[in-house]
PyMOL Python script that loads the backbone (N, CA, C, O; Angstrom):
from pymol import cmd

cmd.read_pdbstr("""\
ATOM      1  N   UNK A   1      -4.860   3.500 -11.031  1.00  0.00           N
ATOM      2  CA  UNK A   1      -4.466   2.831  -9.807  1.00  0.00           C
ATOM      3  C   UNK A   1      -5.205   1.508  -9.637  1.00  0.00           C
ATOM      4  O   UNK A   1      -4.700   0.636  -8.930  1.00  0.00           O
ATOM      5  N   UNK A   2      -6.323   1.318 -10.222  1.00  0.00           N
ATOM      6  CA  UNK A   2      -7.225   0.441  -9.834  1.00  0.00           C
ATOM      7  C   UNK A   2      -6.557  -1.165 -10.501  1.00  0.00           C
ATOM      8  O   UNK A   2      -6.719  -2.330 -10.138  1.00  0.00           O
ATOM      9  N   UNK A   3      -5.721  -0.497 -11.686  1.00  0.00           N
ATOM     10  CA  UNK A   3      -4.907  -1.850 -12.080  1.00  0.00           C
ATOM     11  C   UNK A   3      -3.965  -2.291 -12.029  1.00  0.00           C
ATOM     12  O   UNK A   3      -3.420  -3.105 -12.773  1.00  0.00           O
ATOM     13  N   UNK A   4      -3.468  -1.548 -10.651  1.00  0.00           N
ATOM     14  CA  UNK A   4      -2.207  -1.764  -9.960  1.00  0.00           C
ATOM     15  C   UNK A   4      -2.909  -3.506  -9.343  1.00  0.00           C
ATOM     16  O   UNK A   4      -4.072  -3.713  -8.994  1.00  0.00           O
ATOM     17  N   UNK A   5      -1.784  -4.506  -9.379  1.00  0.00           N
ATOM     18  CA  UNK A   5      -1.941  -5.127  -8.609  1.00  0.00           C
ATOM     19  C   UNK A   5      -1.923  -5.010  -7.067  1.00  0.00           C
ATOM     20  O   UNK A   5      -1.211  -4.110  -6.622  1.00  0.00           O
ATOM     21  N   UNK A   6      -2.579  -5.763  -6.206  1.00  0.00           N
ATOM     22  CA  UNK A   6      -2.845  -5.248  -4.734  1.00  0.00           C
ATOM     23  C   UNK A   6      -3.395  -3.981  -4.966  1.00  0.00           C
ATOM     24  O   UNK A   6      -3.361  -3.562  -3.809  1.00  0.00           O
ATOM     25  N   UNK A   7      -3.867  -3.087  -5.610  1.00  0.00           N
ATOM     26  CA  UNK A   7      -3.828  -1.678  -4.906  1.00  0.00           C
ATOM     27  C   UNK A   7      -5.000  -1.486  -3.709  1.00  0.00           C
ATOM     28  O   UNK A   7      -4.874  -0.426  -3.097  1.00  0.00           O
ATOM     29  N   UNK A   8      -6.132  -2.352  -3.272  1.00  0.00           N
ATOM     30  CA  UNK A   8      -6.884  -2.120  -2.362  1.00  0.00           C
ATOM     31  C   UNK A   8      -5.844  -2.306  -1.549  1.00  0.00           C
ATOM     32  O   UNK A   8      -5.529  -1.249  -1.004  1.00  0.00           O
ATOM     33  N   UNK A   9      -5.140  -3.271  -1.225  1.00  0.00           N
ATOM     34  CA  UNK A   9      -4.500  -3.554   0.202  1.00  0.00           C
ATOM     35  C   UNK A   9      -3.140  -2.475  -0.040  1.00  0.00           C
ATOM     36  O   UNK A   9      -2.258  -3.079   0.572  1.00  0.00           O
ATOM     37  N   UNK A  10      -2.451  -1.124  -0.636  1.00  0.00           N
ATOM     38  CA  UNK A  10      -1.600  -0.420  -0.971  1.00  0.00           C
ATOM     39  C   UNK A  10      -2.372   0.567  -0.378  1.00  0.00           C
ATOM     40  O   UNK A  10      -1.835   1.109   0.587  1.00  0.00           O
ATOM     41  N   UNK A  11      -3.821   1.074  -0.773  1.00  0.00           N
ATOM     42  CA  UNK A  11      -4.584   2.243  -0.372  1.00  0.00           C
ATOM     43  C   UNK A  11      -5.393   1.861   1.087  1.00  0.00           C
ATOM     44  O   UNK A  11      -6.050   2.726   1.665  1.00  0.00           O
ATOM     45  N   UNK A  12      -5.318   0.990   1.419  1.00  0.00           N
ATOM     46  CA  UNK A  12      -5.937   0.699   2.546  1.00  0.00           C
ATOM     47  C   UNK A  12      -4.322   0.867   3.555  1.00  0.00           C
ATOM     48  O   UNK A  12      -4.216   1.466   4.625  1.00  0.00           O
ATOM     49  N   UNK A  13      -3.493   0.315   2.985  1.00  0.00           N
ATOM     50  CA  UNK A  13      -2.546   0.495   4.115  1.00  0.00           C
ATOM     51  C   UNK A  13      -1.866   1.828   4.412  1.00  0.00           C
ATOM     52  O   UNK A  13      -1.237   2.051   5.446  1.00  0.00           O
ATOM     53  N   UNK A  14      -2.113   3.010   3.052  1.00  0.00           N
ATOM     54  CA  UNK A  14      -2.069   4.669   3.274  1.00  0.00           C
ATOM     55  C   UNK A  14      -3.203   4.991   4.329  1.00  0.00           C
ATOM     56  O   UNK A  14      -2.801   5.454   5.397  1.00  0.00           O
ATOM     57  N   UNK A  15      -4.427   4.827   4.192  1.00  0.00           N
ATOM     58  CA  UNK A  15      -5.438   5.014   4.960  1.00  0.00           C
ATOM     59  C   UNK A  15      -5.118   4.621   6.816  1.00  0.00           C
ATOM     60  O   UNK A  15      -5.379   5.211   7.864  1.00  0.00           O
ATOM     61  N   UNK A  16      -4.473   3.400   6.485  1.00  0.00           N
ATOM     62  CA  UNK A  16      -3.724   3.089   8.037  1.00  0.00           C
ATOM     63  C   UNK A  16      -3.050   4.185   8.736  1.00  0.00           C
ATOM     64  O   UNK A  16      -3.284   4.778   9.788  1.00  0.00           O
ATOM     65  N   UNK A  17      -2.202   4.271   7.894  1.00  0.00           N
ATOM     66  CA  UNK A  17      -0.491   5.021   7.886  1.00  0.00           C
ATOM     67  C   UNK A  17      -1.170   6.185   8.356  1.00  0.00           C
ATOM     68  O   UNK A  17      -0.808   6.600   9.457  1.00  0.00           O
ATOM     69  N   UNK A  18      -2.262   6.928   7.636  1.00  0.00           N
ATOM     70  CA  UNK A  18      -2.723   8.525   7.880  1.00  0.00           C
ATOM     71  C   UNK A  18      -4.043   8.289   9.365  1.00  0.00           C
ATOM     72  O   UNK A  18      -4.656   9.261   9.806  1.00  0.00           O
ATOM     73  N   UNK A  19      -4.190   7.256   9.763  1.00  0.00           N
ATOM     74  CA  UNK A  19      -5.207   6.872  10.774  1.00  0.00           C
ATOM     75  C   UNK A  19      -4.438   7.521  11.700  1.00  0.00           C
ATOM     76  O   UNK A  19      -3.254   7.207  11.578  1.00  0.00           O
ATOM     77  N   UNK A  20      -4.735   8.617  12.933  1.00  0.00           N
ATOM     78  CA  UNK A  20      -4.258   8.963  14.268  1.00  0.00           C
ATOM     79  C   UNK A  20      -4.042   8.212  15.209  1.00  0.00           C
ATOM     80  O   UNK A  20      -3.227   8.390  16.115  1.00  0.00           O
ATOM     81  N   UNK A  21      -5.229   6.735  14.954  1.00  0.00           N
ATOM     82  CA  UNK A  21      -4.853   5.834  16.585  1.00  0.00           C
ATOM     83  C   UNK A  21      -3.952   4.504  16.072  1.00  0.00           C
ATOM     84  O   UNK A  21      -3.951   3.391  16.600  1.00  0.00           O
ATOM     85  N   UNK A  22      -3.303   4.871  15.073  1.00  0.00           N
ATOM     86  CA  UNK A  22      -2.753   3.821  14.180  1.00  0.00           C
ATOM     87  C   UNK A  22      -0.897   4.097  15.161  1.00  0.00           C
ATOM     88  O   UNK A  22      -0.214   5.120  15.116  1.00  0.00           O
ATOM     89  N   UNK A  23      -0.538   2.623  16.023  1.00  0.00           N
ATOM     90  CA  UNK A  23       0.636   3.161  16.674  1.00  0.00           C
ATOM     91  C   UNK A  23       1.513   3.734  15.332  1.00  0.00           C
ATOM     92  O   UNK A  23       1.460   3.420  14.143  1.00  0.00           O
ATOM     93  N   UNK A  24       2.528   4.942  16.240  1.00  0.00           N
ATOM     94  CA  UNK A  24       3.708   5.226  15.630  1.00  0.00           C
ATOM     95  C   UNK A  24       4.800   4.199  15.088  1.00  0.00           C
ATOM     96  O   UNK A  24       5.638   4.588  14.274  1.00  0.00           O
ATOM     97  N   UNK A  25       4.789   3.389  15.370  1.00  0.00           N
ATOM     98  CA  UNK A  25       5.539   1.953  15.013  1.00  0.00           C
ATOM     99  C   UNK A  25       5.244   1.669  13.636  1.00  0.00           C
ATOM    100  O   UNK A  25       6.006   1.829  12.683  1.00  0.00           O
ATOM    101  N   UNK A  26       3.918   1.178  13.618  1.00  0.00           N
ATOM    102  CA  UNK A  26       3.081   0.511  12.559  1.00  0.00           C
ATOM    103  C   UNK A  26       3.034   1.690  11.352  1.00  0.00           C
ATOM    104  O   UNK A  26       3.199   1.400  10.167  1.00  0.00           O
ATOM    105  N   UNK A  27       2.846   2.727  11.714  1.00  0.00           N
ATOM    106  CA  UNK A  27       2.557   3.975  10.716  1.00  0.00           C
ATOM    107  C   UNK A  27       4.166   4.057  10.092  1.00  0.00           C
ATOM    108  O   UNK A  27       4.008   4.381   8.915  1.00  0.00           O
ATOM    109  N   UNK A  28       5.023   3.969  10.246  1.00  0.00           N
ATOM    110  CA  UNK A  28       6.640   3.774   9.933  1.00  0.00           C
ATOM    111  C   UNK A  28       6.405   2.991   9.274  1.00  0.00           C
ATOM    112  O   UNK A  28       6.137   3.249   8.101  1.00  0.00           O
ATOM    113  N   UNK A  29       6.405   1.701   9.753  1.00  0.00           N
ATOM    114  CA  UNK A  29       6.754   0.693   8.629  1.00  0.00           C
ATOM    115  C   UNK A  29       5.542   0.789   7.645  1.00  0.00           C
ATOM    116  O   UNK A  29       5.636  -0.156   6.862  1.00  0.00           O
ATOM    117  N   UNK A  30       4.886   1.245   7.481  1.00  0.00           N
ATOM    118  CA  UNK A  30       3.784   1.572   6.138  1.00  0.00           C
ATOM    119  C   UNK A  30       3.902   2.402   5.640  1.00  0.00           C
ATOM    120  O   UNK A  30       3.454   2.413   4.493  1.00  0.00           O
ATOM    121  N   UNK A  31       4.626   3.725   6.205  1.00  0.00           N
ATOM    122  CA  UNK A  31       5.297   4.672   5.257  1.00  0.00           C
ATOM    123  C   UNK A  31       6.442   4.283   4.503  1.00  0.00           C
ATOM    124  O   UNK A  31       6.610   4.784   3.391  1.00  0.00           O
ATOM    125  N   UNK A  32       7.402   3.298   5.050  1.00  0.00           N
ATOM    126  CA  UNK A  32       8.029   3.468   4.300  1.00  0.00           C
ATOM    127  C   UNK A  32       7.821   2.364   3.384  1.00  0.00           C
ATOM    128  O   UNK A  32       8.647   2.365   2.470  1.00  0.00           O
ATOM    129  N   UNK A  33       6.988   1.437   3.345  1.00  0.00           N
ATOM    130  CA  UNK A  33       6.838   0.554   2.668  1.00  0.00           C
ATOM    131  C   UNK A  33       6.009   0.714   1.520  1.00  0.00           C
ATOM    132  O   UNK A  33       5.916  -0.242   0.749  1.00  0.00           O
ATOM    133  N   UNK A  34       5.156   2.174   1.195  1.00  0.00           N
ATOM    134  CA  UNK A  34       4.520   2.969   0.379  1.00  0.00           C
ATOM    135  C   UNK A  34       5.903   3.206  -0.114  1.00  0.00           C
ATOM    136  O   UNK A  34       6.384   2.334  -0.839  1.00  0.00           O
ATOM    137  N   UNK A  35       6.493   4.078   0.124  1.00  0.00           N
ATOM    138  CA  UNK A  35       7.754   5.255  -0.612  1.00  0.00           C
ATOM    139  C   UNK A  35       8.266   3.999  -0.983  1.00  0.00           C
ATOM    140  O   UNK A  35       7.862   4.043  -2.145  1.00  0.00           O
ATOM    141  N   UNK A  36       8.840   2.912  -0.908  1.00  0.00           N
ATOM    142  CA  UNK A  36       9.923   1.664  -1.534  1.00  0.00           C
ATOM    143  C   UNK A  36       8.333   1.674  -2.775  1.00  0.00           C
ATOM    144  O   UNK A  36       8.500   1.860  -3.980  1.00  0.00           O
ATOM    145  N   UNK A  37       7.419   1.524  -2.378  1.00  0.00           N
ATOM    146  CA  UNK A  37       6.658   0.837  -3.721  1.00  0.00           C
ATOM    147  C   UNK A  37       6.600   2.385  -4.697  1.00  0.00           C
ATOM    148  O   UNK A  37       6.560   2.315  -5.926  1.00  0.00           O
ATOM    149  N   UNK A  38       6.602   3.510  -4.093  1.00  0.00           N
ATOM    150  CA  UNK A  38       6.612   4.403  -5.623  1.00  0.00           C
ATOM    151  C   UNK A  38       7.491   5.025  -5.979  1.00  0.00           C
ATOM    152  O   UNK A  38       7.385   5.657  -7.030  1.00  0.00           O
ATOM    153  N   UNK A  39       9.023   5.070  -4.992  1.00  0.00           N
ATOM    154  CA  UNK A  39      10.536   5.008  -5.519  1.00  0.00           C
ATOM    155  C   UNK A  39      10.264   4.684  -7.308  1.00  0.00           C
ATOM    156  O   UNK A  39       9.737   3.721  -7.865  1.00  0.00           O
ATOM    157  N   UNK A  40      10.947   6.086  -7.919  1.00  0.00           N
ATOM    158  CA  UNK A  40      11.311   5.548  -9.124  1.00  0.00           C
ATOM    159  C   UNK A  40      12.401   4.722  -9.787  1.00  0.00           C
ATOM    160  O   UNK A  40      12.481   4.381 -10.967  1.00  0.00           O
ATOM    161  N   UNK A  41      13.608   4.359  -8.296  1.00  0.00           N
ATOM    162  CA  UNK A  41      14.682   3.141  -8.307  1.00  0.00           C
ATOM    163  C   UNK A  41      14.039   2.091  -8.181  1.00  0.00           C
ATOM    164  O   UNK A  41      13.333   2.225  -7.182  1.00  0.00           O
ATOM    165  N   UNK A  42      13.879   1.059  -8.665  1.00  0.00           N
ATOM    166  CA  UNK A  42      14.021  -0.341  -7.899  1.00  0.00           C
ATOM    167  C   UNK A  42      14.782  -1.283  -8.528  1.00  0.00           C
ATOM    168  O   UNK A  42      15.562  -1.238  -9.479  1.00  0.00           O
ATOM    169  N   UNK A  43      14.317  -2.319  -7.656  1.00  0.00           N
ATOM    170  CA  UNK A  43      15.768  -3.243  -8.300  1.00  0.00           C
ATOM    171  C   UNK A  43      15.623  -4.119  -9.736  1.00  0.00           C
ATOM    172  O   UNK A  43      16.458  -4.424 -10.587  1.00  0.00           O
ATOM    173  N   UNK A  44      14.421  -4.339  -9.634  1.00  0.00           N
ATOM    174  CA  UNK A  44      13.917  -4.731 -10.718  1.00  0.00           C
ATOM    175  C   UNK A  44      12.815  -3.715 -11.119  1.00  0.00           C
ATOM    176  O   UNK A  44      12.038  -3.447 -10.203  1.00  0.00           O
ATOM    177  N   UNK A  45      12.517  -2.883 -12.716  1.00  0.00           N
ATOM    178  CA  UNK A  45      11.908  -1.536 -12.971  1.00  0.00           C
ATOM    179  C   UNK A  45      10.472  -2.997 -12.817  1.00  0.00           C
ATOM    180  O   UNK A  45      10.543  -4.187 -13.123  1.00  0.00           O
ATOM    181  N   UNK A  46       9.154  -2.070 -12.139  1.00  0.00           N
ATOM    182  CA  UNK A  46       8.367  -1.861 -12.072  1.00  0.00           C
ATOM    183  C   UNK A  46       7.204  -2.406 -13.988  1.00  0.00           C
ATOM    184  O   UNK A  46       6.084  -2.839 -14.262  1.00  0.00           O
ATOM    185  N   UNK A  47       8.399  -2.003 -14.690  1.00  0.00           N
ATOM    186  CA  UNK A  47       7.874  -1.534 -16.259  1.00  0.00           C
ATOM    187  C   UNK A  47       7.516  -3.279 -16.960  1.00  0.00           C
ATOM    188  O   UNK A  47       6.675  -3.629 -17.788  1.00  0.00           O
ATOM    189  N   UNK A  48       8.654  -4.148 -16.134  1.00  0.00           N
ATOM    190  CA  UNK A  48       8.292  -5.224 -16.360  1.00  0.00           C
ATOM    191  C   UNK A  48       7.038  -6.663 -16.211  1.00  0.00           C
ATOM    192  O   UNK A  48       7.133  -7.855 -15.919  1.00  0.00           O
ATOM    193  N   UNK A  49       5.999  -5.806 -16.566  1.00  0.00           N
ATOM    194  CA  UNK A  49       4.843  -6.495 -16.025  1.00  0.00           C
ATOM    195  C   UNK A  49       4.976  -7.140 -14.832  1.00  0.00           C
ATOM    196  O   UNK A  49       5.468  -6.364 -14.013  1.00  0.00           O
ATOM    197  N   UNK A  50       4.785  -8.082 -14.427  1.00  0.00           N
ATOM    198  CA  UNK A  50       4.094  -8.966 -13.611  1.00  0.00           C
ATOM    199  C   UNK A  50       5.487  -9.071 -12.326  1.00  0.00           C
ATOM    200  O   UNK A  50       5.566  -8.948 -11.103  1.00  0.00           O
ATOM    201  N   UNK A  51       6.398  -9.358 -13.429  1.00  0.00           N
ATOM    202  CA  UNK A  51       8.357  -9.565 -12.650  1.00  0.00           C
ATOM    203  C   UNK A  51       8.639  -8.190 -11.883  1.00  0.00           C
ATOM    204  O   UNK A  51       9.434  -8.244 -10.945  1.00  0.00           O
ATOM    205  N   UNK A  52       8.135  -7.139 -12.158  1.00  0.00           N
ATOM    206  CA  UNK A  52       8.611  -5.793 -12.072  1.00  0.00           C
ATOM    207  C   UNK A  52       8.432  -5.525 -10.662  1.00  0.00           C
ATOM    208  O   UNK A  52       9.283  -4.931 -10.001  1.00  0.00           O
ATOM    209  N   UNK A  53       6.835  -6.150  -9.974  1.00  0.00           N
ATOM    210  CA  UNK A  53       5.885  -6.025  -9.186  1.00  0.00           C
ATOM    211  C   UNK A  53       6.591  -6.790  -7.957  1.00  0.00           C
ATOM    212  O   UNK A  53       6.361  -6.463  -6.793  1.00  0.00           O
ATOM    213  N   UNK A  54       7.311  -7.648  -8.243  1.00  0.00           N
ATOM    214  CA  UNK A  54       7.420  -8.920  -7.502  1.00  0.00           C
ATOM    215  C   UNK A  54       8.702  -8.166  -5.878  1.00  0.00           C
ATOM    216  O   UNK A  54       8.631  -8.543  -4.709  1.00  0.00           O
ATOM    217  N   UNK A  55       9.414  -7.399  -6.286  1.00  0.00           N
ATOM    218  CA  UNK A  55      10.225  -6.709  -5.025  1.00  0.00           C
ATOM    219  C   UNK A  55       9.234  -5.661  -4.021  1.00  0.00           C
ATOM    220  O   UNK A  55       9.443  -5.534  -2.815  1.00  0.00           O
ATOM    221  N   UNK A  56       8.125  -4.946  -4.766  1.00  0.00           N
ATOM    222  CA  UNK A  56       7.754  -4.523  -4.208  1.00  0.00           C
ATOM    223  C   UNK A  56       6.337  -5.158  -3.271  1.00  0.00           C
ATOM    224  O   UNK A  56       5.618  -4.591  -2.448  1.00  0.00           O
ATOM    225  N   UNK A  57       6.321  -6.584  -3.817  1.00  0.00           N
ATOM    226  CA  UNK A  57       5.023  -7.373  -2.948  1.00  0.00           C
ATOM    227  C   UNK A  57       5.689  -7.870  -1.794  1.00  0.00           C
ATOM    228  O   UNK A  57       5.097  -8.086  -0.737  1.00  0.00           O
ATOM    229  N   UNK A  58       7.368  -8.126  -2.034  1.00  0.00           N
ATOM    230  CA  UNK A  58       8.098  -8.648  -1.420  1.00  0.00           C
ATOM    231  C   UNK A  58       7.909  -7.749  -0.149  1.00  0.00           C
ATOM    232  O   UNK A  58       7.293  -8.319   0.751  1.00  0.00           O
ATOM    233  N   UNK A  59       8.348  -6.336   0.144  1.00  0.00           N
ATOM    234  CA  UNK A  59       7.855  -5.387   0.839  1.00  0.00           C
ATOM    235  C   UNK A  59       6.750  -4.817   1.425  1.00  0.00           C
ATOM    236  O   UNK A  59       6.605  -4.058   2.383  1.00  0.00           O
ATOM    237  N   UNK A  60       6.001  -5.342   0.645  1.00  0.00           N
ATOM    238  CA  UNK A  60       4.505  -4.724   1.149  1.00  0.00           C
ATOM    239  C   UNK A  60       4.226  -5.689   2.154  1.00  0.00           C
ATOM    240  O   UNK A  60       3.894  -5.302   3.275  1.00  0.00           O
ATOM    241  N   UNK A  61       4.353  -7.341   1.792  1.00  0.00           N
ATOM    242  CA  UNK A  61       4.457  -8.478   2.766  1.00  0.00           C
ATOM    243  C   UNK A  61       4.926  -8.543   3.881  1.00  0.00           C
ATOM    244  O   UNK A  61       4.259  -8.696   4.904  1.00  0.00           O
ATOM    245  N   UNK A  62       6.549  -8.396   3.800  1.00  0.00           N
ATOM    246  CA  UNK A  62       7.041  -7.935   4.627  1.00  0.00           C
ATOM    247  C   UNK A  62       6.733  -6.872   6.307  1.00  0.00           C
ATOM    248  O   UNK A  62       6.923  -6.969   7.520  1.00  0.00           O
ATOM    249  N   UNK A  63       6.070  -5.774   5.140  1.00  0.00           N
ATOM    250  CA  UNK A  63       5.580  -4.813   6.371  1.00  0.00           C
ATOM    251  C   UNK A  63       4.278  -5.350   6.607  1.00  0.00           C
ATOM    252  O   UNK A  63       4.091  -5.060   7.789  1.00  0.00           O
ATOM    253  N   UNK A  64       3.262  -5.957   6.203  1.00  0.00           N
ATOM    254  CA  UNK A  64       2.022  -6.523   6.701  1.00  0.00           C
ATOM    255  C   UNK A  64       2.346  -7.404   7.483  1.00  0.00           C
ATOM    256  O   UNK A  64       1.702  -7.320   8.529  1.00  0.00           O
ATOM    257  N   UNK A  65       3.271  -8.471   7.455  1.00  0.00           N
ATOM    258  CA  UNK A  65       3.586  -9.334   8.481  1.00  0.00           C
ATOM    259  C   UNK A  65       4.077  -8.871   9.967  1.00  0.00           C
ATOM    260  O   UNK A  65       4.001  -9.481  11.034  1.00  0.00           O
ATOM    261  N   UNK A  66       4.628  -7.531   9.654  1.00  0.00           N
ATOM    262  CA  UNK A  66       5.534  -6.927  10.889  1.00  0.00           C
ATOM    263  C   UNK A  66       3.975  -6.136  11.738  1.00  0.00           C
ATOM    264  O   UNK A  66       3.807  -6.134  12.958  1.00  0.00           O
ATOM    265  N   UNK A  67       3.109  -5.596  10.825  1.00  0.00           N
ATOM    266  CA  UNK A  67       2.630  -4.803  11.677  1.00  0.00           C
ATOM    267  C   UNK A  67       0.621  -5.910  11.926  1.00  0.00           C
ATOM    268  O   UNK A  67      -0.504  -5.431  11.781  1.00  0.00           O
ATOM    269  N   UNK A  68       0.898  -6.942  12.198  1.00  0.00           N
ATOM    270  CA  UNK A  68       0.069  -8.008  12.344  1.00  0.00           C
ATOM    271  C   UNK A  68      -1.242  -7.587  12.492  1.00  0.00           C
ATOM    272  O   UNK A  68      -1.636  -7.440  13.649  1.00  0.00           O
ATOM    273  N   UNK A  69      -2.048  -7.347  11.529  1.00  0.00           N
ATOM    274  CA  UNK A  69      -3.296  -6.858  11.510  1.00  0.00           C
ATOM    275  C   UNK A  69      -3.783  -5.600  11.783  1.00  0.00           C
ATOM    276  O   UNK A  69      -4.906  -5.105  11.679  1.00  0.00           O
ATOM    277  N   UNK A  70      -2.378  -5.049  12.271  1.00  0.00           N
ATOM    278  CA  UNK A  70      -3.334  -3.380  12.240  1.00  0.00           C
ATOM    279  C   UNK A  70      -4.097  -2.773  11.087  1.00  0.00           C
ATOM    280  O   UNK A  70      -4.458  -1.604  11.218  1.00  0.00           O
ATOM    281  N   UNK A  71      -4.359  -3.354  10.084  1.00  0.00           N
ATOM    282  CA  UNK A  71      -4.806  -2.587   8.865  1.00  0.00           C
ATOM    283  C   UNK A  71      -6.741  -3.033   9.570  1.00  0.00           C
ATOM    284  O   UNK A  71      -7.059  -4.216   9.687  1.00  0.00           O
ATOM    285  N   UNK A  72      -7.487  -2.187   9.842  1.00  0.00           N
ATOM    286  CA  UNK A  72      -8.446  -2.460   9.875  1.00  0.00           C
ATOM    287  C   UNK A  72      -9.605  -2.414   8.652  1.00  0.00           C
ATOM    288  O   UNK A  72      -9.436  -1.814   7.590  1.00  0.00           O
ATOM    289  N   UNK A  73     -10.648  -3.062   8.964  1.00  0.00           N
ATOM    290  CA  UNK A  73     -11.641  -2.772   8.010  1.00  0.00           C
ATOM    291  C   UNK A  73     -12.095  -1.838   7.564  1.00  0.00           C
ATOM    292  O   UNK A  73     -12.423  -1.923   6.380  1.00  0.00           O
ATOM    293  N   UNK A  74     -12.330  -0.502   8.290  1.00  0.00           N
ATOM    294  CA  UNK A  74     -12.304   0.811   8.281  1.00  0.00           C
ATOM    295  C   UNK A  74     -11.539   1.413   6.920  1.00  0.00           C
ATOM    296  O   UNK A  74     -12.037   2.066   6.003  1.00  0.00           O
ATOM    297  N   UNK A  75     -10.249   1.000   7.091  1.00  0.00           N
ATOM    298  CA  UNK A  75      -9.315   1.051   6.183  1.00  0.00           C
ATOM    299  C   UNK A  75      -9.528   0.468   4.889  1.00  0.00           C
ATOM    300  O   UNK A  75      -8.945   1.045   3.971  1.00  0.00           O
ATOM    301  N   UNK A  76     -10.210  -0.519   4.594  1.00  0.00           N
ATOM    302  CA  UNK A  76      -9.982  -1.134   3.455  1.00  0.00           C
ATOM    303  C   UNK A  76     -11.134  -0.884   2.924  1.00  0.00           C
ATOM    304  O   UNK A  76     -11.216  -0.934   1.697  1.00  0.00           O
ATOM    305  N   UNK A  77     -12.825  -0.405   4.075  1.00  0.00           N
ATOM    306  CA  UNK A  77     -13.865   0.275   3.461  1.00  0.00           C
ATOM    307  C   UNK A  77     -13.746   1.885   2.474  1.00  0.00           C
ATOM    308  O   UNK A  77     -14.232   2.321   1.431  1.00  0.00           O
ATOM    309  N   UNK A  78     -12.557   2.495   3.815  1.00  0.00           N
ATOM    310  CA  UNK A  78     -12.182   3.565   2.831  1.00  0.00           C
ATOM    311  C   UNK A  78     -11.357   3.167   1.361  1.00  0.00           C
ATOM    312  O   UNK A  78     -11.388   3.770   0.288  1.00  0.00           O
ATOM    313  N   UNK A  79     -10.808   2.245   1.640  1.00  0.00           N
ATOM    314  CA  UNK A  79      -9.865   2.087  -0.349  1.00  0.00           C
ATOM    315  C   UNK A  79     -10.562   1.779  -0.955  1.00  0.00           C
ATOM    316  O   UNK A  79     -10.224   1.717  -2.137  1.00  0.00           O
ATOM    317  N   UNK A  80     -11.610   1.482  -0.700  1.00  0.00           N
ATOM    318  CA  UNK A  80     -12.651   0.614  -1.535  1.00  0.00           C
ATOM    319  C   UNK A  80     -13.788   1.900  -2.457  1.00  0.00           C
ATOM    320  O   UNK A  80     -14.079   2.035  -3.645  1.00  0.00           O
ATOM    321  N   UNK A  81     -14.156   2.624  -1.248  1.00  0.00           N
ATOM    322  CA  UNK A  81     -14.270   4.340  -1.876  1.00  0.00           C
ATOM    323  C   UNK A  81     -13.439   4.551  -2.302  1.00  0.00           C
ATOM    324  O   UNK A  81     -13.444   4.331  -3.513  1.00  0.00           O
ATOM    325  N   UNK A  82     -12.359   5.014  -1.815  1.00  0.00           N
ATOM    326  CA  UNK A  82     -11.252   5.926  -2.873  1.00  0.00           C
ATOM    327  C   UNK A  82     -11.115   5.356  -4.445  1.00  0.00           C
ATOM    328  O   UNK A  82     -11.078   6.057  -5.456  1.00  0.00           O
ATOM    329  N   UNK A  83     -11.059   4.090  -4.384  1.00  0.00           N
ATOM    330  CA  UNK A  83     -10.797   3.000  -5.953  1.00  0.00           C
ATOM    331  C   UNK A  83     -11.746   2.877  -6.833  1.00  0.00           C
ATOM    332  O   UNK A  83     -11.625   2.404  -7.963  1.00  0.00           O
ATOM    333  N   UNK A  84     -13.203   3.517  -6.082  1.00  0.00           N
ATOM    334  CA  UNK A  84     -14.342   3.251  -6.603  1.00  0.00           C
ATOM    335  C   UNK A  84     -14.776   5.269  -7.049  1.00  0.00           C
ATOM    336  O   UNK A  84     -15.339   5.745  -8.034  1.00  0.00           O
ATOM    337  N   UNK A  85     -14.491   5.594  -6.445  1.00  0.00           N
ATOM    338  CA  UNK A  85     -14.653   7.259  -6.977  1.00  0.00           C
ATOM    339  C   UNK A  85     -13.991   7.291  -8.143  1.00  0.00           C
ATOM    340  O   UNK A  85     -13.088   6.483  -8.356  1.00  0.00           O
ATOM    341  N   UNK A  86     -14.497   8.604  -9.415  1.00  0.00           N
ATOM    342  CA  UNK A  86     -13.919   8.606 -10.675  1.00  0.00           C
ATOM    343  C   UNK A  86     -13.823  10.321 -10.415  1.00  0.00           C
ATOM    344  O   UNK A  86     -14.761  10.985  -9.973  1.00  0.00           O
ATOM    345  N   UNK A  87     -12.947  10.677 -10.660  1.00  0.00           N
ATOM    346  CA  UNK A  87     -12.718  12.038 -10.869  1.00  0.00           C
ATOM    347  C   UNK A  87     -13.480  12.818 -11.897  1.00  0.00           C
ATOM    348  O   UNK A  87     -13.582  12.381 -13.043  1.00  0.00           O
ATOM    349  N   UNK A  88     -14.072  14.069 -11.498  1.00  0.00           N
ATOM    350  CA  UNK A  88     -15.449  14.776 -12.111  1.00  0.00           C
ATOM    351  C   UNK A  88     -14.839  14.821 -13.913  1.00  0.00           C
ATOM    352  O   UNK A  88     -13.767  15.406 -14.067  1.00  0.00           O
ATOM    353  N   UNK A  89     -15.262  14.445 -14.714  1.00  0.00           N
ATOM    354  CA  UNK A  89     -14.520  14.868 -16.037  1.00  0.00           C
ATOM    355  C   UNK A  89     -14.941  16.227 -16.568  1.00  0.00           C
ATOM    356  O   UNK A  89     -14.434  16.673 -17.597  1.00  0.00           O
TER     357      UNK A  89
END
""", "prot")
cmd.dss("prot")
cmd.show_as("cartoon", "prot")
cmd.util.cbc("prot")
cmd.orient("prot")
């Protein structure tokens, strides 16, 4: 995940989405703007490096613009743990 492009601001905006005082409004449009980015349809496949990426930044933008800063710091301290933890081998 960590070499997903964006993925701090992808896991920070799940962290939103699952926040309780996060309005019902804002938590919508970040759910569904998660599910469009890991849909195994898109319009352009994903598989294509850099081009692949480009519908789903389109979206992620999209919903960051709509929901105007609700992503707090909180949020992006937690992605920053989550991205930084390695699973026990």
């Amino acid at each position: 995940m960590r070499q997903v492009p964006f993925s701090r601001d992808l896991v920070a905006a799940y962290y939103c989405a699952m926040d309780p005082t996060t309005p019902l409004r804002t938590r919508g449009i970040l759910l569904g703007a998660l599910a469009y980015f890991v849909m195994p349809f898109d319009f352009l496949p994903d598989m294509l490096a850099m081009v692949g990426f480009s519908d789903d930044i389109a979206v992620l933008t999209a919903a960051f613009a709509a929901i105007s800063g609700q992503i707090k710091e909180d949020h992006y301290v937690r992605a920053d743990e989550a991205l930084e933890s390695r699973p026990d081998e």
